[in-house]
Structure formats: C-alpha cells, structure tokens
C-alpha positions in Angstrom: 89.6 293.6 75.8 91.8 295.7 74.0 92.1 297.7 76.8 93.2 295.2 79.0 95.7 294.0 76.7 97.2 297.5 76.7 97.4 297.5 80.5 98.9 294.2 80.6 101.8 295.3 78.5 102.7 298.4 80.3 103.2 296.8 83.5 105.3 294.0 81.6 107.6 296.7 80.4 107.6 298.1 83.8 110.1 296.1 85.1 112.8 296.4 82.2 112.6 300.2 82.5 113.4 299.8 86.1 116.2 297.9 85.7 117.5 299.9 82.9 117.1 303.2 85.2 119.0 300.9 88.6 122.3 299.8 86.3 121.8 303.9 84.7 122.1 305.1 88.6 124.5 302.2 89.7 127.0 303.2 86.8 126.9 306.6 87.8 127.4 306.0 91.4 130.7 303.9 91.0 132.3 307.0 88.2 131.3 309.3 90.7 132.9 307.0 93.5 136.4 306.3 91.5 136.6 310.0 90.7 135.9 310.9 94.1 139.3 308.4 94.8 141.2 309.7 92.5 140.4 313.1 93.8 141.2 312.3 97.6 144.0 309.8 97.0 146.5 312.2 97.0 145.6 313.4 100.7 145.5 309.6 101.6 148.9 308.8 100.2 150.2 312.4 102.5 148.8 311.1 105.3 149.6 307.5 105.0 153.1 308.4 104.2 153.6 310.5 106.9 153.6 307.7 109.3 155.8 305.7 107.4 159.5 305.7 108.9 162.0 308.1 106.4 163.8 304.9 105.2 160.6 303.0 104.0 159.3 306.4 101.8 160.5 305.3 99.0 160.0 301.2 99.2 156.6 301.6 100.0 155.8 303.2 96.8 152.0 304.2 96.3 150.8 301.9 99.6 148.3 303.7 101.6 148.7 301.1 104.2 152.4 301.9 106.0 154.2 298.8 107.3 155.3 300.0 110.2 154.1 303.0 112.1 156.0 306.3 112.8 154.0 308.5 115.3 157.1 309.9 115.8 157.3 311.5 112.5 154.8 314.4 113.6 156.7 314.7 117.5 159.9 315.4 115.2 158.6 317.5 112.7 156.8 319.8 115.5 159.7 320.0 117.5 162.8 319.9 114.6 162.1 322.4 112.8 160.2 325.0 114.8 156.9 324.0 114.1 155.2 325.5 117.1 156.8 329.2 116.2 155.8 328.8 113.1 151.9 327.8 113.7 151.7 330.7 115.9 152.8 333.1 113.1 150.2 331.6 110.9 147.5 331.9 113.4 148.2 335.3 113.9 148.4 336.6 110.8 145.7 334.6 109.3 143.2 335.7 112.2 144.0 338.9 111.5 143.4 339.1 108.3 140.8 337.7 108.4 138.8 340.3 111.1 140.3 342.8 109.2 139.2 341.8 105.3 135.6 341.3 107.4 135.5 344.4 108.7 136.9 346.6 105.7 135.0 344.8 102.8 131.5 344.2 104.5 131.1 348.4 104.8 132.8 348.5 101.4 130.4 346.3 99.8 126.8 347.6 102.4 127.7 351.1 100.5 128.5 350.0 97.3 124.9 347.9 97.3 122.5 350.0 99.0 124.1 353.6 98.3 123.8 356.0 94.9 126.1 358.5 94.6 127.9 360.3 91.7 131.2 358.4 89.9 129.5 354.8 91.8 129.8 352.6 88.4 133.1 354.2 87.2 134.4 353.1 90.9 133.4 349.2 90.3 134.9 349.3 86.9 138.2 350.5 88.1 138.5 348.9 91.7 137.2 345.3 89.6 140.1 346.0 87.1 142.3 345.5 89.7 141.4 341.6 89.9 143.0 340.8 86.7 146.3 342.3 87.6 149.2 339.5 88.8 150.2 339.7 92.5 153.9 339.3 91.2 153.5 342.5 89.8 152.6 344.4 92.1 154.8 343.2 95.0 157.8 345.6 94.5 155.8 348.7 95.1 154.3 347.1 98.4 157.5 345.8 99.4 158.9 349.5 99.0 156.0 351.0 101.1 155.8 348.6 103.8 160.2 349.5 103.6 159.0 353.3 104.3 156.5 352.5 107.0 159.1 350.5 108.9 157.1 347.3 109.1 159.9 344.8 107.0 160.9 341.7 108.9 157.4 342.2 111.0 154.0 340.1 111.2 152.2 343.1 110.6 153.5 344.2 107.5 151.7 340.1 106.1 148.8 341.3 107.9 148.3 344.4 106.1 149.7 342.8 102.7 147.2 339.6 102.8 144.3 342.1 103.7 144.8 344.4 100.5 145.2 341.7 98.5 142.1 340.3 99.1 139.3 343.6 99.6 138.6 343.4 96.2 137.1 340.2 95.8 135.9 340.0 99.3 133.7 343.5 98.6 132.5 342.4 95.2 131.0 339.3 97.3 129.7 341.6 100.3 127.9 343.9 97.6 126.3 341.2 95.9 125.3 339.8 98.9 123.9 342.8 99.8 122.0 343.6 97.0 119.9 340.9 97.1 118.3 341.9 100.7 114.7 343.2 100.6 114.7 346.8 100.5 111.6 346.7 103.4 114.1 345.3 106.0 116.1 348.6 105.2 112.4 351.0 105.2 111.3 349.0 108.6 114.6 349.8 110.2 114.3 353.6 109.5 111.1 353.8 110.2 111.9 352.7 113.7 114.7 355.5 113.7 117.9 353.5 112.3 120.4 355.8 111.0 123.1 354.8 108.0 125.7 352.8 110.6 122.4 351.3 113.0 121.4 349.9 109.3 124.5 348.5 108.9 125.5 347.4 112.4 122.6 346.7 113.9 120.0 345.5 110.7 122.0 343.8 107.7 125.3 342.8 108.8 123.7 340.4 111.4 121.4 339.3 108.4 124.6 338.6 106.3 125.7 335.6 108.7 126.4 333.2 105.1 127.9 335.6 103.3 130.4 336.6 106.9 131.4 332.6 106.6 131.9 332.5 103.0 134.5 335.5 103.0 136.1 334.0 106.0 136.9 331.2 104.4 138.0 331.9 101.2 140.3 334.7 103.4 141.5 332.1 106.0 142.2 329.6 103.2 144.3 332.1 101.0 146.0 333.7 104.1 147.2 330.6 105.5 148.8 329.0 102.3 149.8 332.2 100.9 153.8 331.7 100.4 155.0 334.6 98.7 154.2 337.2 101.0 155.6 336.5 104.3 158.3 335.3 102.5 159.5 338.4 100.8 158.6 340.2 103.9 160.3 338.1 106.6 163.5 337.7 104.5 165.7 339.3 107.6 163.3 337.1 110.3 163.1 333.6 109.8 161.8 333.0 112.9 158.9 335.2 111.4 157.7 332.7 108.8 154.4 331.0 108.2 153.7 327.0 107.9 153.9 327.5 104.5 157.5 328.6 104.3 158.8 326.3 107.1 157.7 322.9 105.3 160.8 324.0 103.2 163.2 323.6 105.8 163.1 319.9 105.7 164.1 320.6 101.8 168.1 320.2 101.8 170.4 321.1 99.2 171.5 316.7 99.4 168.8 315.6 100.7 165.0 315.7 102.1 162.9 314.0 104.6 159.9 313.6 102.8 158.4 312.0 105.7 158.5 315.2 107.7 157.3 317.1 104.8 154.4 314.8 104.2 153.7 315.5 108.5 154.0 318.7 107.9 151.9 319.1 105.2 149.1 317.2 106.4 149.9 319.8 110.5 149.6 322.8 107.6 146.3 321.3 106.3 144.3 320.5 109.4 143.1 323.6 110.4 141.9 324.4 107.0 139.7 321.4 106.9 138.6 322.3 110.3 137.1 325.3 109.7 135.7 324.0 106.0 133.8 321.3 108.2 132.5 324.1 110.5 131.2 326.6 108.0 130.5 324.7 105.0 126.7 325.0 105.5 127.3 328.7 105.6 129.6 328.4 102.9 127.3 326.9 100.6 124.3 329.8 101.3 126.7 332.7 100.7 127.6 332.1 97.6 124.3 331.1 96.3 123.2 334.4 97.6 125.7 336.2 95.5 125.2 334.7 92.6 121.8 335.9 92.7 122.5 338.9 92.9 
C-alpha cells in the first residue's frame, strides 16, 4: 500500500517539474532571442537605412522599416564614388593574401609540429612574442622597406604587408593543427616511400581541409577591412585604395551622405558574410582541432 502511495505521488509531482523545466527553457529562449536582436540590429538598421532616400536619414530615426524605397542609393554609391575600382583592389589584394598566408604558414606550422631540431622552442618563444607587439608600431620600418624595394603607391606592397602581418598567428594555428594528427598517417606514408615534401603535399595538408578554411577566413576577414595599410601605402594612388578606405569619400568636410555610406558598408560587408556562410562548418572543425592540440 505504501508502495503505491509512493508511486502515486511521484507521478503527481511529475507534471509540476515539467512545467517548471518548459517556463526554465522558454525564459531562456526569449534572453537568448532579444540578445540575439540586439546583437544583429545594428546590421538591420545599415541595411534598412541604406534604402532610405538621404533626406529621410535622419527623420526616420531608428525604423527598420524605410518609408519609401531608394534602390538607387547602391546604383549611386557603386558608380559615384568608384566603387567598382575599389572592389577590384580589395579582391585582389585580399585573394592574395590569402594564397599567400596559406601557403607560407601551413609549411611553417607542418615543420614546426612534426619536426625536432636544435633552437625549436627558443624559435616559438620569440616568433610568438611578436603577437603582442602593436601594428602602429611597427609600420614605419615597413613603410621604409617597402620605400627601398620600390613597391609604394602599388597593390603589391598591401599584399606583402597584410601577409607578414598575419604568418604568425596563421602558423601557430597550422602547428596546432598539426600536432594533433596521428603520427601512423605520417609512418604509413613513409612506409609507402613518401619523402619530407610528399608528407606534406601529398599526406597532411589534404588532411588539414578545416584548419585550410579556418585560416582563410580569419585572413580574408582581416585583409579586407584592414584600413591602415593600404592606406599609408597608397597615399600617392588613390585610385589604389581598398573598400575600406573609399567608404570615406562620401565623408565631407560640411557634409555626409550617410545613406551611401550605410550602401557602402553593407557592398563592403557582403562578401565577408558570403564566404562565413560557405566555410563556417569548416570553420567550426579547425579551430576545435587546434584547441586540442
């Protein structure tokens, strides 16, 4: 009987500790859901004023809902201010750097993770040191050796600036990534007759597909907003400059059509959300991978 009774009150509390754990997950979903506005309403109000027309900007106020509709706004804005010549400077340089930072930092980091060699550890101490130092300080003394290699007022000389900047970071990644790769892949593969570059070429760097993504994003991201690069390097070449410098010509000294700016901005972050989309999945495995490790 007693047993019964026992029974009988458990499921009876059943019920209550449902509903306790459904308004528990129903809380949490609508936080999560007004942080996740708050978080993207910026973007929304960029876009949404965009289309506005330059005299209703600053009537509208925070509206994400325009009253009337501007296509034209992103016609103007592409043709105005040399939008195309500018997204074809970005595109190059950022490409660029981007096969380049690959290609430099993934050998970097296969012989940094799966080679032992005298002076190894005293290397990633003093290359890692090098991530704490500003980039403001040391742009004079690549500004004066890109000056002596002829390459100022050229898309080269962002090219090779971006890439430098970023084969730290990018090889720290590409080691760990590295590193965490079972050593009998690597005995298999010379086993079969695979030197040092077939290992590398032929054996882990296909293998390192999520980690290839990750660093080609975080490169293509800081390549194509980087600002103070092409700027102090195209200073004689304005034609030369990225997105990221030409949203500033619809900045006047008087005046500014925030309209075109918002259309400019949202041009400038299109792409980048683009390839986010395309290789987050990739994204997401690389940098489990090296955290590993």
């Amino acid at each position: 009987m007693a047993t019964r009774v026992s029974r009988y009150r458990q499921k009876k509390r059943l019920p209550a500790y449902k509903r306790r754990q459904r308004l528990s997950s129903l809380l949490t979903h609508m936080v999560l859901i007004a942080g996740g506005f708050l978080w993207v309403y910026p973007f929304l109000w960029v876009f949404s004023s965009s289309l506005r027309k330059p005299e209703h900007f600053f009537t509208e106020g925070l509206n994400l809902i325009p009253k009337e509709l501007a296509l034209s706004n992103y016609v103007n804005t592409w043709n105005d201010a040399s939008f195309g010549a500018y997204f074809f400077n970005s595109v190059f340089t950022t490409v660029l750097t981007v096969v380049l930072t690959l290609f430099v930092t993934s050998m970097a980091g296969f012989v940094l993770a799966r080679k032992t060699f005298p002076g190894k550890r005293a290397i990633i101490v003093l290359v890692g040191i090098t991530l704490f130092l500003p980039h403001g300080y040391t742009i004079i003394p690549i500004f004066d050796i890109m000056q002596r290699l002829g390459l100022l007022d050229t898309l080269w000389s962002i090219v090779i600036a971006e890439t430098a900047g970023g084969l730290v970071f990018s090889t720290f990644l590409f080691m760990g990534y590295f590193s965490t790769m079972d050593r009998q892949i690597e005995d298999a593969a010379r086993v079969d007759g695979a030197g040092f570059h077939q290992l590398y070429w032929r054996v882990l760097f296909p293998l390192a597909g999520p980690m290839v993504a990750t660093v080609a994003l975080f490169t293509f991201i800081s390549s194509w907003n980087n600002f103070l690069i092409p700027l102090v390097f195209t200073l004689g070449r304005p034609d030369l400059n990225t997105l990221a410098i030409g949203l500033y010509s619809f900045i006047g000294e008087h005046s500014t059509n925030w309209t075109y700016v918002c259309a400019g901005s949202v041009i400038t972050l299109g792409p980048i959300m683009l390839i986010f989309v395309l290789l987050q999945r990739y994204f997401i495995d690389g940098v489990s991978g090296a955290v590993k490790a």
